[in-house]
BALO-363317 format. One record per residue: residue in one letter; x, y, z of N, C-alpha, C, O in turn; residue number from 1. Coordinates in nm, 3 decimals. Atoms other than C-alpha are relative to their C-alpha. Layout:
residues N
<node "a" <X Y Z> <X Y Z> <X Y Z> <X Y Z> NUM>
...
end
This chain:
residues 125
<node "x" <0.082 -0.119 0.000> <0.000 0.000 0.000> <0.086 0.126 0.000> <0.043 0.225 -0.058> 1>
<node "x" <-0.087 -0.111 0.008> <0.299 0.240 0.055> <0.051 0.067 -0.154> <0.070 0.182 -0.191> 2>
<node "x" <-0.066 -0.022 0.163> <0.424 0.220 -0.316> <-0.142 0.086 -0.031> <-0.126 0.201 -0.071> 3>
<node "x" <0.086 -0.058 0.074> <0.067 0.316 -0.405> <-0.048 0.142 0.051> <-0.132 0.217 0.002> 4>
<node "x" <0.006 -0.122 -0.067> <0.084 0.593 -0.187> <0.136 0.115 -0.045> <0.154 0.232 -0.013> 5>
<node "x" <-0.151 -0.122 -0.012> <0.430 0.762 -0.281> <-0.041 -0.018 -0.126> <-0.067 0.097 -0.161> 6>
<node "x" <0.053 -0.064 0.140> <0.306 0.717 -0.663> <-0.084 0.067 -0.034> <-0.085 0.114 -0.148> 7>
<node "x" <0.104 -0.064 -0.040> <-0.002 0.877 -0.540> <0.056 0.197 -0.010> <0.020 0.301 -0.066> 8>
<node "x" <-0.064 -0.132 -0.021> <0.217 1.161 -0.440> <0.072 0.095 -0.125> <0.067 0.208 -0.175> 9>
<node "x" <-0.086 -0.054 0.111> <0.441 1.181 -0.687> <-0.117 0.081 -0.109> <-0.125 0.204 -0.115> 10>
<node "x" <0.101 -0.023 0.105> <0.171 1.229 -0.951> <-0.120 0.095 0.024> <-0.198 0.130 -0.064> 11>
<node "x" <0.075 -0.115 -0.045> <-0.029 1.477 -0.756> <0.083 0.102 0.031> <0.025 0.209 0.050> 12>
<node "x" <-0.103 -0.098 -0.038> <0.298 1.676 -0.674> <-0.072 0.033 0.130> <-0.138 0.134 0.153> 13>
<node "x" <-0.020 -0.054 -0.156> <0.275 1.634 -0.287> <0.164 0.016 0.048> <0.267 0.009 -0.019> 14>
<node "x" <-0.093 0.005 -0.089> <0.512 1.668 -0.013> <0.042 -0.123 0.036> <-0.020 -0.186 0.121> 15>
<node "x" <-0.109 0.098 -0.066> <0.770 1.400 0.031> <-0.040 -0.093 0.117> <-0.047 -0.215 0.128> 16>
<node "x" <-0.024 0.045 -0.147> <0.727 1.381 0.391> <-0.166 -0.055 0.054> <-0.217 -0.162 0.086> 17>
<node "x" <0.142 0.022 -0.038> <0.387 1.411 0.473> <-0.109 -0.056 -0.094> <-0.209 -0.108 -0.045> 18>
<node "x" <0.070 -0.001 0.074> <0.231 1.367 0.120> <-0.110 0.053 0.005> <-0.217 0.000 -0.025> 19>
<node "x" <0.172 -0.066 -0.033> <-0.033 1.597 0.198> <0.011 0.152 -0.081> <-0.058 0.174 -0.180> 20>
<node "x" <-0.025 -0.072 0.067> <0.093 1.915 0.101> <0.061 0.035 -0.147> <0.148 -0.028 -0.206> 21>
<node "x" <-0.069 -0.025 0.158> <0.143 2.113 -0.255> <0.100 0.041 -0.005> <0.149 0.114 0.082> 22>
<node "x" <-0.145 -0.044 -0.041> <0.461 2.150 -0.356> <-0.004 0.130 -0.101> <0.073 0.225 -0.088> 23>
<node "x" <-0.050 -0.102 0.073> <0.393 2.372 -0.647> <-0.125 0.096 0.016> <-0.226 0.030 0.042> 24>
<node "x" <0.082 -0.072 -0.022> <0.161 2.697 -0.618> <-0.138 0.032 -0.111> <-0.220 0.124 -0.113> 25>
<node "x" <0.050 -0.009 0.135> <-0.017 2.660 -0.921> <-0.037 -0.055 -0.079> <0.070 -0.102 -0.118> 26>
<node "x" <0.030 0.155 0.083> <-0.166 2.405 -1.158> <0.136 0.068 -0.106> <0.200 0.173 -0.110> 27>
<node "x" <-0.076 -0.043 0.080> <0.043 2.359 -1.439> <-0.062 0.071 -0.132> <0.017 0.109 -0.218> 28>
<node "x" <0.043 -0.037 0.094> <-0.210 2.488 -1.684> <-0.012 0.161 0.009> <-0.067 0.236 -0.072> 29>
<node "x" <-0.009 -0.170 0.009> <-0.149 2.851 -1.570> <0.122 0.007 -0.038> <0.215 -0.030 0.033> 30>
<node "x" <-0.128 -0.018 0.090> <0.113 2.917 -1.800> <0.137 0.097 0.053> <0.260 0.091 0.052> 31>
<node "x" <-0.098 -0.123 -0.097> <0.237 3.230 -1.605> <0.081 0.000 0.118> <0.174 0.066 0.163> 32>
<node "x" <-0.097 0.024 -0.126> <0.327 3.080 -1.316> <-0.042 -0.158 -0.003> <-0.156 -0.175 0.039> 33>
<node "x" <0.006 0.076 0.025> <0.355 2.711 -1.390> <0.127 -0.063 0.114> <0.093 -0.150 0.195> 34>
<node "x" <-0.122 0.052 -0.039> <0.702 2.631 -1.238> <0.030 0.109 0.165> <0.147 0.138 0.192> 35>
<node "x" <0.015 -0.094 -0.090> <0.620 2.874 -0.905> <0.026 -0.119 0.117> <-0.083 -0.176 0.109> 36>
<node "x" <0.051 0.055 -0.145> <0.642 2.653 -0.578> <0.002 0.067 0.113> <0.025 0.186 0.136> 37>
<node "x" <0.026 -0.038 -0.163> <0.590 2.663 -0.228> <0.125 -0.009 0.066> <0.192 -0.113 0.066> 38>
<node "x" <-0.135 0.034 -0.059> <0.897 2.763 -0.027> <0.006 -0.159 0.098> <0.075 -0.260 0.086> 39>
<node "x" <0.025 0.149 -0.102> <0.776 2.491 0.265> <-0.123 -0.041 -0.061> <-0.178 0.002 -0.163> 40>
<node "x" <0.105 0.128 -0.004> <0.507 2.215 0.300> <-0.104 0.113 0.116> <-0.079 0.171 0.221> 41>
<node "x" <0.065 -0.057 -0.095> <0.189 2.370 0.402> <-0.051 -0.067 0.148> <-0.079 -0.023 0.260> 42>
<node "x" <0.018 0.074 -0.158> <0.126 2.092 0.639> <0.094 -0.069 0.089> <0.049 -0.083 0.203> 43>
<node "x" <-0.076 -0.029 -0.088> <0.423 2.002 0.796> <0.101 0.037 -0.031> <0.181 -0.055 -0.044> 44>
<node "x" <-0.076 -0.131 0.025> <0.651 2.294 0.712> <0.134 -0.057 -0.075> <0.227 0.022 -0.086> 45>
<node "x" <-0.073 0.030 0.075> <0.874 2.073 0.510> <0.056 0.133 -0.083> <-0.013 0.230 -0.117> 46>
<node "x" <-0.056 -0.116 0.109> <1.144 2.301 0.290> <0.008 -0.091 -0.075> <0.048 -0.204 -0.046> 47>
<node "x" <-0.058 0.078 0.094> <1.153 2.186 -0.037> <0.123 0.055 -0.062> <0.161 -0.044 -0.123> 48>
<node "x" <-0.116 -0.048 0.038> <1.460 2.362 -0.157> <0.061 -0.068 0.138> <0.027 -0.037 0.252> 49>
<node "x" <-0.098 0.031 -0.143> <1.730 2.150 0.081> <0.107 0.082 -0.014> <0.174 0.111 0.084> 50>
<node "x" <-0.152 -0.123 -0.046> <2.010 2.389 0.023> <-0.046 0.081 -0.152> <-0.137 0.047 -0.228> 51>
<node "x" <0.008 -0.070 0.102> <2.051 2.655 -0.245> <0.057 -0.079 -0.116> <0.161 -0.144 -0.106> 52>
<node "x" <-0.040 0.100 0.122> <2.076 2.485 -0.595> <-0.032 -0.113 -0.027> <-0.013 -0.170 -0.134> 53>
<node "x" <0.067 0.124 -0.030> <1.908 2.194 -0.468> <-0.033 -0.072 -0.142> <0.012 -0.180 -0.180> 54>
<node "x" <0.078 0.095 0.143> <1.689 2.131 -0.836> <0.088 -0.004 -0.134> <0.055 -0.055 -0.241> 55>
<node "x" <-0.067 0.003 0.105> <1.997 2.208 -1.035> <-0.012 -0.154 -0.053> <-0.039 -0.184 -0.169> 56>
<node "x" <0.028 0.147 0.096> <1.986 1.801 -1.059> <-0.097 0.003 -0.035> <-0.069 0.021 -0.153> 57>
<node "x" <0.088 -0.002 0.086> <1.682 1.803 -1.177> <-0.042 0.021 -0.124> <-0.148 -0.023 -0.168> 58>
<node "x" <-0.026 0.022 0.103> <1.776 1.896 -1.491> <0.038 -0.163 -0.085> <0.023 -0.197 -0.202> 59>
<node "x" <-0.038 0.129 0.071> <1.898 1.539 -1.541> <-0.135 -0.020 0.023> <-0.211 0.025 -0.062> 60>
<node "x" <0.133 0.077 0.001> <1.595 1.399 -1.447> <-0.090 0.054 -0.132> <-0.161 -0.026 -0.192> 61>
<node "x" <0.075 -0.111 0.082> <1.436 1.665 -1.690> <0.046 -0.035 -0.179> <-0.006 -0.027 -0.290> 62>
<node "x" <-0.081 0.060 0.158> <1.675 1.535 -1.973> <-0.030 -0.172 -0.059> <-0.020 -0.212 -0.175> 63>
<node "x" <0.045 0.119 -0.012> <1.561 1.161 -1.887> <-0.178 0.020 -0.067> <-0.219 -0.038 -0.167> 64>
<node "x" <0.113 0.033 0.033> <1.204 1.226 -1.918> <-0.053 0.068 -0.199> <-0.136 0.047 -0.287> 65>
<node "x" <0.005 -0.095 0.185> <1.257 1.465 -2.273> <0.026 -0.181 -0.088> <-0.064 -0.246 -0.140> 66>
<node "x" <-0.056 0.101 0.087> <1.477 1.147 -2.438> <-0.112 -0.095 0.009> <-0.149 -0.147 -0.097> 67>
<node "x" <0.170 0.112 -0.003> <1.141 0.911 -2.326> <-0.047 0.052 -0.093> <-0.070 -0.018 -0.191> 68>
<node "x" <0.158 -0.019 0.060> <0.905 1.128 -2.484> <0.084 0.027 -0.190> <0.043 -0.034 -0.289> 69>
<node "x" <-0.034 0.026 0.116> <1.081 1.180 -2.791> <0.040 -0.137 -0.069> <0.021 -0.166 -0.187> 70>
<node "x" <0.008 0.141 0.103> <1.176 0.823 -2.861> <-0.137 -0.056 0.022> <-0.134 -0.166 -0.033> 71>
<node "x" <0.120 0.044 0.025> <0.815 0.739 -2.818> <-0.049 0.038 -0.108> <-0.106 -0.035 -0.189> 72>
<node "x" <0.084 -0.063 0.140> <0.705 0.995 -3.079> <0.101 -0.058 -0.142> <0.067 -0.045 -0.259> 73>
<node "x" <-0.081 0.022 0.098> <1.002 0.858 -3.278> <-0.053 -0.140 -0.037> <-0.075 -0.172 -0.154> 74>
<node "x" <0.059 0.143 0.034> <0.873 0.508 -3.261> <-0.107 0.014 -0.063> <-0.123 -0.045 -0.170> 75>
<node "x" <0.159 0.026 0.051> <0.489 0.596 -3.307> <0.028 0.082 -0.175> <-0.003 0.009 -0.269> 76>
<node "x" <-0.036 -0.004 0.092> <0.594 0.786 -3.600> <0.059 -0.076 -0.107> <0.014 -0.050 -0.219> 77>
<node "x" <-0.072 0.095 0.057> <0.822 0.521 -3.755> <-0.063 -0.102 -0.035> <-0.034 -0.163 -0.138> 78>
<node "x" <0.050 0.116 0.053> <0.575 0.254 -3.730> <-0.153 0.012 -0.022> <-0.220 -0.091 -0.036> 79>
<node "x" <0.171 -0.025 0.038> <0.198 0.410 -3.794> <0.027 0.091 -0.108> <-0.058 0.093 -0.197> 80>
<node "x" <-0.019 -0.115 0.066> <0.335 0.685 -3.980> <0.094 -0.099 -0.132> <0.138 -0.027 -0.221> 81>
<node "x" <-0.080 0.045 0.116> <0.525 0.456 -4.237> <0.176 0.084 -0.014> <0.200 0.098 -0.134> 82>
<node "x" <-0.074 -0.050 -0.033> <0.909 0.651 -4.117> <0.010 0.142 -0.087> <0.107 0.172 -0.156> 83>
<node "x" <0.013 -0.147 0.098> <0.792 1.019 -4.284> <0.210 0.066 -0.002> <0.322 0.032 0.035> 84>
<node "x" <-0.132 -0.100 0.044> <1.076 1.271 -4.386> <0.060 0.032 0.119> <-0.046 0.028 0.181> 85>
<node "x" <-0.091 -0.078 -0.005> <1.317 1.412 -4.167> <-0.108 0.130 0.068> <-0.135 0.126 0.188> 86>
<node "x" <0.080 -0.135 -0.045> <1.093 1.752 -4.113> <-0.085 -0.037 0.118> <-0.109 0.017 0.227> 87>
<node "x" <0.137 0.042 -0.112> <0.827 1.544 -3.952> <0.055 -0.035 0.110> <-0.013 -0.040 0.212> 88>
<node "x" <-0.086 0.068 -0.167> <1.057 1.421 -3.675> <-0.003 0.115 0.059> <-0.059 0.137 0.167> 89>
<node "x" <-0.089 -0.126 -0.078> <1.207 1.748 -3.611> <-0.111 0.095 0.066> <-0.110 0.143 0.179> 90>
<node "x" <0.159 -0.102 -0.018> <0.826 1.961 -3.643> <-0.045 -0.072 0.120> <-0.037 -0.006 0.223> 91>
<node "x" <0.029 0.122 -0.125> <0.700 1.628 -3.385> <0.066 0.056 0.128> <0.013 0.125 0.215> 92>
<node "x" <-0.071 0.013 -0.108> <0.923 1.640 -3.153> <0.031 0.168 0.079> <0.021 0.210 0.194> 93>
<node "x" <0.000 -0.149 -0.097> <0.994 2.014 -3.104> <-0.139 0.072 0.018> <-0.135 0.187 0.062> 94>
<node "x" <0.102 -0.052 -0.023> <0.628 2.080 -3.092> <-0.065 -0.124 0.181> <-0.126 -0.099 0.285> 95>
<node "x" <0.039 0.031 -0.151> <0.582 1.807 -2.820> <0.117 0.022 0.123> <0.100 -0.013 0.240> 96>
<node "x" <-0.120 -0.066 -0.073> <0.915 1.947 -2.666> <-0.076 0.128 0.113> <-0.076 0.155 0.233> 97>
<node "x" <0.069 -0.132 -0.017> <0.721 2.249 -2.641> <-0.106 0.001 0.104> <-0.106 0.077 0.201> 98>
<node "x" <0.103 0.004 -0.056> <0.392 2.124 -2.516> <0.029 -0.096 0.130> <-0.060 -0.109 0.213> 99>
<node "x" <-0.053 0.073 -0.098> <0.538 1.920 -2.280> <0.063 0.075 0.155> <0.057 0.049 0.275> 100>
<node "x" <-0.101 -0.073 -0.166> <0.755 2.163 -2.037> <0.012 0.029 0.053> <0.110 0.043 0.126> 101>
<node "x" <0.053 -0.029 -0.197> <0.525 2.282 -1.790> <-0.001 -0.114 0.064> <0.013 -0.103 0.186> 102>
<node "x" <0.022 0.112 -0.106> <0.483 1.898 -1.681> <0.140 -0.037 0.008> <0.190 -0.055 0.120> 103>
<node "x" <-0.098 0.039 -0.033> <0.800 1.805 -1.758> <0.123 0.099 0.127> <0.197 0.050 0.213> 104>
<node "x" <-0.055 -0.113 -0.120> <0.968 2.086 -1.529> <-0.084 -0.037 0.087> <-0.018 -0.070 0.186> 105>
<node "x" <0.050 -0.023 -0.188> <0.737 2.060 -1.237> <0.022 -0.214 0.021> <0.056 -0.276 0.123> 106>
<node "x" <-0.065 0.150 -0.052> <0.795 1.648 -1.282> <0.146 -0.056 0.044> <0.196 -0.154 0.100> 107>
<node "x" <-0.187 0.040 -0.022> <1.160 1.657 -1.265> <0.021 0.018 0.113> <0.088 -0.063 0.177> 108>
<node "x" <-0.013 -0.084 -0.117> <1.142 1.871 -0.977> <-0.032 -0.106 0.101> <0.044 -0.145 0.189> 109>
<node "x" <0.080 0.058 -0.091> <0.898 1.661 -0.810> <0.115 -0.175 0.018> <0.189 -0.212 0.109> 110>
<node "x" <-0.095 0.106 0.022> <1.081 1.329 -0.918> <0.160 0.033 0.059> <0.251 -0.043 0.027> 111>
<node "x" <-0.158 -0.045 0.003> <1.415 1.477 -0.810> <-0.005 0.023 0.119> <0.109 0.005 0.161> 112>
<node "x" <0.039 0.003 -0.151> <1.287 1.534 -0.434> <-0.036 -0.094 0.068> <-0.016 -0.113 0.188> 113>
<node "x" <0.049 0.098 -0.068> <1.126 1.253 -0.405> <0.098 -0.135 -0.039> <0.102 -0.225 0.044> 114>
<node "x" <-0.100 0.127 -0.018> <1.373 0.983 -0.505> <0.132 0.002 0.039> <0.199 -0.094 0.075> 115>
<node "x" <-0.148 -0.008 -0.045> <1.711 1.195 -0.438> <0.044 0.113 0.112> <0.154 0.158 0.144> 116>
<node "x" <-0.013 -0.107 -0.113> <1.621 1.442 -0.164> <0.045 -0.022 0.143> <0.067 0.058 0.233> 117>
<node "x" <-0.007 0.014 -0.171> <1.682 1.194 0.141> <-0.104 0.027 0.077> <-0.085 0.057 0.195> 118>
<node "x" <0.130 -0.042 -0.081> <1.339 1.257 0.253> <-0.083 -0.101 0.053> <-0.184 -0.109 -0.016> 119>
<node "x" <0.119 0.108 -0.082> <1.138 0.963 0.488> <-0.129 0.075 -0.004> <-0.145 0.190 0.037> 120>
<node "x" <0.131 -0.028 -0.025> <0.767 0.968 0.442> <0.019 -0.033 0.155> <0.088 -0.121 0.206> 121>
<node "x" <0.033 0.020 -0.101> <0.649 1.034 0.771> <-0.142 -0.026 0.052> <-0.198 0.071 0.103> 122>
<node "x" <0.167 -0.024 -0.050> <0.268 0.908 0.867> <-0.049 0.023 0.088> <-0.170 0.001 0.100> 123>
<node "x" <0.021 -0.043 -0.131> <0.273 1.027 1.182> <-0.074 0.163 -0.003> <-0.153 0.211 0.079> 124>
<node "x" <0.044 -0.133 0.019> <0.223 1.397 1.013> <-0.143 0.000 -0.073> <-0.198 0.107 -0.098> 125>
end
């Protein structure tokens, strides 16, 4: 039941610790402030920044989930699409590049706290 609870989290962008709180201030469909979070955990005052620079890794994670989604569109392309031109890859891919990078930014983030932050769920909170 725990696994289905920290994937729970993950995928709602909670808090680590408590899984209760939001980590980011904002859905991601507000474009303007998409990538905004919450300094702490509104319910138990968790910081999500652990030191300054903290989500710089998160870029990897951020580079992991890009290379997924493009070799998917590279596959579904390749084998429904009969392997089109060259253009169509490049138009594909940088348009779901595009549409992609409010989730992919607030997932990296989230993914990048929760598997390399050192953080124990606590259910006591």
């Amino acid at each position: 039941m725990g696994e289905k609870e920290a994937l729970q989290a993950v995928l709602k962008g909670k808090c680590p610790r408590c899984r209760s709180g939001a980590m980011f201030t904002h859905s991601p469909a507000k474009l303007s402030k998409f990538g905004e979070m919450n300094e702490q955990c509104a319910h138990c005052g968790f910081r999500f920044e652990r030191e300054p620079g903290f989500f710089y890794g998160a870029m990897y994670v951020s580079y992991a989930l890009s290379v997924g989604i493009f070799l998917v569109a590279s596959v579904i392309l390749y084998f429904l699409f009969g392997n089109p031109n060259i253009e169509v890859y490049v138009v594909t891919v940088a348009l779901l590049a595009l549409l992609s990078y409010p989730l992919n930014f607030r997932y990296s983030r989230i993914l990048f706290l929760h598997v390399f932050g050192g953080v124990k769920y606590d259910p006591s909170l």
